[in-house]
VOGU-3710 file (C-alpha; in Angstrom, 3 decimals, decimal comma):
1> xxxxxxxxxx> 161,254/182,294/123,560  161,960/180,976/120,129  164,011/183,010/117,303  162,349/184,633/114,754  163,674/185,479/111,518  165,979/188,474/110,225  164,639/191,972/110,791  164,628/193,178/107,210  163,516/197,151/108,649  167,219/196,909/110,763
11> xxxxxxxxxx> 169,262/194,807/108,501  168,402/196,495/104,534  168,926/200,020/105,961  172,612/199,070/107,743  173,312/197,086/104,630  172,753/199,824/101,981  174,935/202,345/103,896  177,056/199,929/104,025  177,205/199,032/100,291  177,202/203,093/99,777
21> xxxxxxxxxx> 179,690/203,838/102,577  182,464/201,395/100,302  181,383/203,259/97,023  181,580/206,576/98,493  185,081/205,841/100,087  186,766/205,036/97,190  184,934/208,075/95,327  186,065/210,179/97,667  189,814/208,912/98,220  191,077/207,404/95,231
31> xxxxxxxxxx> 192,828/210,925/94,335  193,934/211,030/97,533  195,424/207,602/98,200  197,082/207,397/94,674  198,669/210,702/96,206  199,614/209,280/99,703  200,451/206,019/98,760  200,409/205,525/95,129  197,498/203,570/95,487  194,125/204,279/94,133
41> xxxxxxxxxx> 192,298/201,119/95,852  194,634/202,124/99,270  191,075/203,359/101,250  188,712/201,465/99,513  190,433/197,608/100,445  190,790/198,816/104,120  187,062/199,850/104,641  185,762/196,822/102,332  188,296/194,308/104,630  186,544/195,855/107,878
51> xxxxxxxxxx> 183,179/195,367/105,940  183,471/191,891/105,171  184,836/191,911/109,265  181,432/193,597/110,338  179,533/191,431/108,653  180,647/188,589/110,038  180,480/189,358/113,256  176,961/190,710/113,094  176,007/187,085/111,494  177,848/185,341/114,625
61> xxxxxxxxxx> 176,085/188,004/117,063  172,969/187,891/115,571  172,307/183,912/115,863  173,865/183,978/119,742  171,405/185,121/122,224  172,130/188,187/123,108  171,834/187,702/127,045  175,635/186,318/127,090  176,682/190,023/126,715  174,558/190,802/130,054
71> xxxxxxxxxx> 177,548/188,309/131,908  180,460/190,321/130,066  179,507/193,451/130,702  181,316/194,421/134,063  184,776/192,623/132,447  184,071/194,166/128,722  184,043/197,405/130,474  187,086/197,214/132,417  188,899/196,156/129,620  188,174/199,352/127,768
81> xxxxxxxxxx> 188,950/201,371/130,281  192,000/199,833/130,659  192,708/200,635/127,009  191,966/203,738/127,335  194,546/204,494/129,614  196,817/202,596/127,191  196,694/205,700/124,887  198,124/207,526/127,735  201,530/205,085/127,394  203,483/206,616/124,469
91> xxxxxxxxxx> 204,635/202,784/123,823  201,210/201,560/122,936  199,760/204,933/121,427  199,811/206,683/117,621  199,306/209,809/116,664  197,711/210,893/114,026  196,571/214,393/112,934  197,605/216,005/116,096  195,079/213,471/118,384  196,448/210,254/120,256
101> xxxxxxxxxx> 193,387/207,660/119,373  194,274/204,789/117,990  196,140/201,969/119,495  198,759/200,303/117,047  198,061/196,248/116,531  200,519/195,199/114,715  199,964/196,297/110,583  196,505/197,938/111,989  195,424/200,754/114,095  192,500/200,274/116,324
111> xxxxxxxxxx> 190,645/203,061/118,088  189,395/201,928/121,975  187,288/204,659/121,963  184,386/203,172/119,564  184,541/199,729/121,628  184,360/201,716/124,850  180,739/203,390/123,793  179,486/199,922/122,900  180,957/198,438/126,548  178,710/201,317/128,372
121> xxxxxxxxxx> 175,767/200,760/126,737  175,975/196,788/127,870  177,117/197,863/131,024  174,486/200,587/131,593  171,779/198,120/130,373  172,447/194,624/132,638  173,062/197,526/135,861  169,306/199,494/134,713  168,330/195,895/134,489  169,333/194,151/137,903
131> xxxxxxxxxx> 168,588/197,960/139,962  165,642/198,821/138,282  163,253/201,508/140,503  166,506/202,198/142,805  167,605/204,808/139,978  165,184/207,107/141,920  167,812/207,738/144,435  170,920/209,315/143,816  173,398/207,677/145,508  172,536/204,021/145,706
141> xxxxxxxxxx> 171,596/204,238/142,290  172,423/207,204/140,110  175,547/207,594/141,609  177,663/204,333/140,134  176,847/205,216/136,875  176,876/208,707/136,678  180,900/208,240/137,844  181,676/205,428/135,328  180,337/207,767/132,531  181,936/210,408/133,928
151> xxxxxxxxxx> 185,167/208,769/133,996  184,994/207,513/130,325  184,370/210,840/129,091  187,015/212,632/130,687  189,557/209,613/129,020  188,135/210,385/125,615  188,099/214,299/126,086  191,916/213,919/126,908  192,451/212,232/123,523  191,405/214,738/122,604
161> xxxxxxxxxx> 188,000/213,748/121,184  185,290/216,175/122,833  183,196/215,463/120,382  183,115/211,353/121,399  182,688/212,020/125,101  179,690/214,579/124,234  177,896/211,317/122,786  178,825/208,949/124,819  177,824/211,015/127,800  174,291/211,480/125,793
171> xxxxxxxxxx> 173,760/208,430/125,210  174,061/207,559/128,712  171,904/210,731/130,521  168,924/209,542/128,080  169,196/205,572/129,030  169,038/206,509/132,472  166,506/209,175/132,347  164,046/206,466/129,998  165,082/203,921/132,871  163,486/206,274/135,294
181> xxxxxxxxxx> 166,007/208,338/136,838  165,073/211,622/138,244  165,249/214,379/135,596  166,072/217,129/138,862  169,042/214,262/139,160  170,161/214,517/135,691  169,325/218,646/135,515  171,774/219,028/138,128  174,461/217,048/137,008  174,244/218,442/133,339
191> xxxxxxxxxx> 174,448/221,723/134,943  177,757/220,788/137,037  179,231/219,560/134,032  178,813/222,935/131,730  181,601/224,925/133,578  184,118/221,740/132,794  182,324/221,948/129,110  182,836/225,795/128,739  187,076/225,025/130,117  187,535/222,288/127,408
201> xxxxxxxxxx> 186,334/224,589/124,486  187,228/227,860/126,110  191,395/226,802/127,148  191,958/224,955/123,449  192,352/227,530/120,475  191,591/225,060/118,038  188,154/224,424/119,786  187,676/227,775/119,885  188,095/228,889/116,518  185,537/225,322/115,373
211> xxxxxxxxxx> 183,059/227,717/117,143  184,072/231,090/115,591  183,951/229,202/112,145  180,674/227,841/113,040  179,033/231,469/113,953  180,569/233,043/110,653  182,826/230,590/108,679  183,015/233,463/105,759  185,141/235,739/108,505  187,948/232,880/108,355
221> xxxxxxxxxx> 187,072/231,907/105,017  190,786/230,741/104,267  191,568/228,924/107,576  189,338/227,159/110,177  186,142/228,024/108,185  187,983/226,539/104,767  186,482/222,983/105,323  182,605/223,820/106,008  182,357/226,499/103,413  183,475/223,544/100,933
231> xxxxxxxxxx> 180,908/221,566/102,131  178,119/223,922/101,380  179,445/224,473/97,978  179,608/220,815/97,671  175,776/220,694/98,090  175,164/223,704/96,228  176,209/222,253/92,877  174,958/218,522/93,231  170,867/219,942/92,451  168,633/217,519/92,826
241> xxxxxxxxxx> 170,220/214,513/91,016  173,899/215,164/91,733  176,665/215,565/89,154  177,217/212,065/88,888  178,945/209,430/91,060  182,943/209,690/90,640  182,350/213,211/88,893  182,778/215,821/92,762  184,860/218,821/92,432  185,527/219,594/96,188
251> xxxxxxxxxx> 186,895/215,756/96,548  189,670/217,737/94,017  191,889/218,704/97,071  189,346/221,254/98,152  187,369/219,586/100,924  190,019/218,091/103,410  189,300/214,626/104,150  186,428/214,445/101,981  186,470/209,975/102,712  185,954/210,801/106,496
261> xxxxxxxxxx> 183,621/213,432/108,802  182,434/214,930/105,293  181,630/212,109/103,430  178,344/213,292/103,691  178,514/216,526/101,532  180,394/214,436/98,793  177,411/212,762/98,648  175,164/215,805/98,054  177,765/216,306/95,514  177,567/213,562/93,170
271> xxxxxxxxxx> 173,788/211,908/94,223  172,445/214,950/94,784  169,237/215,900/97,371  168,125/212,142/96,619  171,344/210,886/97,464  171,064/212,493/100,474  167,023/211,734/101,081  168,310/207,905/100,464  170,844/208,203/102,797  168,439/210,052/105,819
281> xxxxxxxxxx> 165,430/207,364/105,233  167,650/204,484/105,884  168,796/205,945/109,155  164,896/206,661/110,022  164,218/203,492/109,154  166,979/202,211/111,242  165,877/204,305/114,265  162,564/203,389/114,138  162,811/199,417/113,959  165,331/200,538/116,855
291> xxxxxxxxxx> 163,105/201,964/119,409  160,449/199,168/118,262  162,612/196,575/119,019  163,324/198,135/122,483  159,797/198,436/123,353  159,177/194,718/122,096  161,978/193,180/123,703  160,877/190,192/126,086  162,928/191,683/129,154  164,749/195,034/130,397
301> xxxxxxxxxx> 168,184/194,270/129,527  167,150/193,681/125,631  164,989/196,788/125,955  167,543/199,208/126,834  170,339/197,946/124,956  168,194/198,293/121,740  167,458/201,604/122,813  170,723/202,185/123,701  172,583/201,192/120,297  169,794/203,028/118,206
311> xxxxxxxxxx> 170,602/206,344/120,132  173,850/205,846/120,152  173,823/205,361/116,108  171,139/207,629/115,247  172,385/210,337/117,543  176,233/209,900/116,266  174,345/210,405/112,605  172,352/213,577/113,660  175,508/215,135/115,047  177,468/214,308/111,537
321> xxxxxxxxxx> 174,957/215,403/109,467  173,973/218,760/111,183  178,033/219,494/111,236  178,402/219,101/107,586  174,900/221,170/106,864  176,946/224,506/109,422  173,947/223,528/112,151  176,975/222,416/114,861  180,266/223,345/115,127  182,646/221,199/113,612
331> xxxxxxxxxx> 182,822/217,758/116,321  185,134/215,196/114,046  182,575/212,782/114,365  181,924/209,880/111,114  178,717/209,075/109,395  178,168/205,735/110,963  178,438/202,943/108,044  179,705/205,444/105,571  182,847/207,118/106,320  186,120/205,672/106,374
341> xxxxxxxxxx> 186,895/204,126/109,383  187,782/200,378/109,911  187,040/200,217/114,052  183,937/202,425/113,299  182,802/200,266/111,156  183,523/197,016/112,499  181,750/197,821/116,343  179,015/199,704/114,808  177,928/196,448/112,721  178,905/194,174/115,879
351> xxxxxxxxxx> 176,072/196,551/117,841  173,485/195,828/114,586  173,882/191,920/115,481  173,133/192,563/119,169  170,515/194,895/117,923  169,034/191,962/115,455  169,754/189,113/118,095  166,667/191,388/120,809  164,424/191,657/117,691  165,025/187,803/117,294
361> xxxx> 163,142/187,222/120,283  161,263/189,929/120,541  157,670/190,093/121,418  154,926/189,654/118,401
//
C-alpha cells in the first residue's frame, strides 16, 4: 500500500509539547541549574540536544515501514531485559535520588526502563499478531505474555519504580484484553497480583507515607505532603491567564523538582487554566488520531502497536496529570514531551515515528 503524507492530528500536537516542554524546562530550572552547576542553560541544552535527537529519529522511523520492527521484536526485547538486569551490577548502574535507573554511557545517563515499555508493546503486537484467536486460552496463549510482562515489571518495581511497572503492566492487560483475551483471564490475574501490589506499598515507608500524603497532605504539611500542597498553590495563583511565563513563585525553591514530575503545575502557574487547556487538547488530539490510526491500520500488527503507543502515552499523561491535581498518590512519573528527561524524550518521539509510519499506510 502506498505512503501517504504526514499526519498533521499526530505530528502538531507531539510537536507543540515539544516546543513547550523546552520552554517550560528552562523556566522551571534555570534557578536551579545556575545553583547546581552554575549554569542557567545546564537543563535546557540537555532536553533541547535529546529534542533535536527525537526528532530525528521520528523523521528516519516515520519514512521506514514500520513492519521491520515486527522482525526485531523478540531480539529488541531481550536486549532490554538484559539491561535491566544491568542495573542490578553496581559496575554498570547510577544512583540517583535514592533509585538505581539509569545506566551510565559514557558523559550520559540512559534509563532502560523507557526503551523496555516501547520493546513490549512491539513484542506484544507481532505475538497478538501471528496468535491471534489462541489468546482465548490461557496457557497456549495468555500464558507467554502474561509471564514476560510479569517479569518486566517486577525488574522495574526493584528499581524501584512502582509507578513504571503499574503502566507498563496496563498497557499490556488492555492490548491483550482489545486483542480478545478473556476478561475472567485477566480478572484473575489482576486479582493475584493485588496481594504482591498491597507488599510493595505496604513493606516501603516511603510508599507508604506517598499514600498518607495523598489522603490528607495538610496532616504532613512540612514533609511528604510538602511537594503536592505546592502544586495546588501553584495552580491557585496562575487564574485563568497565568502570571506570566518566567514569572512562578513555587519554581523559587518551593516546589522540588519543579523541571520534572511537576512540570505540569508550573504550567498552571505561569499560563494559567489555558495553559493547561492547551496542554490537555493536544494530548486528546494525540489520543484520538491514535486509536484512529489503530483502527485504520491495513493489518493487526500496525493496529495494535498504534493502540499500544497511544495508551501507553496517553495513559503515562493521565497518571501525571491526576498526581499533580492530588487525584493519585504521588507515582514519579513525567509529562510525556514536557518534563525533563533526555531518554523520555528521545523513545517517546521514536514511538510517534512508528506511530506516523501505521498512519502512512493506513486505510482511507
Amino acid at each position: 500500500m502506498a505512503k501517504r503524507g504526514w499526519d498533521p492530528y499526530l505530528l502538531f500536537p507531539v510537536l507543540a509539547l515539544v516546543l513547550l516542554g523546552i520552554v517550560m524546562v528552562y523556566s522551571s530550572s534555570s534557578i536551579l541549574a545556575d545553583q547546581r552547576f552554575r549554569d542557567d542553560f545546564f537543563f535546557l541544552k540537555k532536553q533541547a540536544l535529546f529534542a533535536g535527537l527525537g526528532v530525528g529519529a521520528l523523521l528516519v522511523l516515520r519514512n521506514m515501514d514500520y513492519l521491520f520492527s515486527q522482525k526485531l521484536a523478540l531480539p529488541l526485547l531481550l536486549l532490554c531485559l538484559g539491561l535491566l538486569l544491568l542495573l542490578f551490577l553496581p559496575g554498570f548502574r547510577m544512583k540517583m535520588g535514592g533509585a538505581t535507573r539509569w545506566l551510565r554511557v559514557g558523559p550520559f545517563s540512559f534509563q532502560p526502563s523507557e526503551l523496555a515499555k516501547l520493546a513490549l508493546i512491539i513484542y506484544l503486537a507481532a505475538y497478538i499478531s501471528r496468535k491471534g484467536p489462541v489468546l482465548r486460552e490461557f496457557r497456549r496463549g495468555l500464558l507467554v505474555p502474561l509471564c514476560i510482562t510479569g517479569f518486566m515489571a517486577v525488574l522495574i518495581t526493584r528499581q524501584p519504580d512502582l509507578g513504571m511497572a503499574f503502566t507498563v503492566t496496563t498497557v499490556a492487560l488492555l492490548l491483550l484484553f482489545f486483542a480478545g483475551a478473556r476478561l475472567r483471564h485477566l480478572l484473575t490475574v489482576g486479582l493475584a497480583a493485588l496481594p504482591f501490589l498491597y507488599l510493595a506499598i505496604a513493606r516501603v515507608g516511603y510508599r507508604q507515607q506517598r499514600v498518607t500524603a495523598f489522603l490528607n497532605p495538610w496532616e504532613v504539611a512540612s514533609s511528604t505532603g510538602f511537594q503536592i500542597i505546592q502544586s495546588f498553590l501553584a495552580f491557585g495563583s496562575g487564574g485563568p491567564l497565568g502570571a506570566g511565563l518566567g514569572e512562578g513563585r513555587q519554581k523559587l525553591f518551593f516546589l522540588p523538582e519543579p523541571h520534572t514530575d511537576f512540570i505540569f503545575a508550573l504550567i498552571g502557574e505561569e499560563l494559567g487554566l489555558l495553559g493547561v487547556l492547551i496542554v490537555v487538547a493536544c494530548f486528546v488530539v494525540f489520543f484520538w488520531r491514535g486509536i484512529a490510526v489503530g483502527l485504520r491500520a491495513p493489518d493487526l500488527f500496525g493496529s495494535y502497536l498504534a493502540l499500544g503507543i497511544t495508551l501507553n502515552i496517553g495513559l503515562q499523561a493521565l497518571i501525571n496529570m491526576a498526581v499533580v491535581l492530588g487525584l493519585l498518590p504521588t507515582k514519579g512519573l513525567t509529562l510525556p514531551f514536557v518534563s525533563y528527561g533526555g531518554t523520555s524524550l528521545l523513545v517517546n518521539l521514536m514511538a510517534v515515528g512508528l506511530l506516523l509510519s501505521v498512519s502512512a499506510q493506513c486505510r482511507r
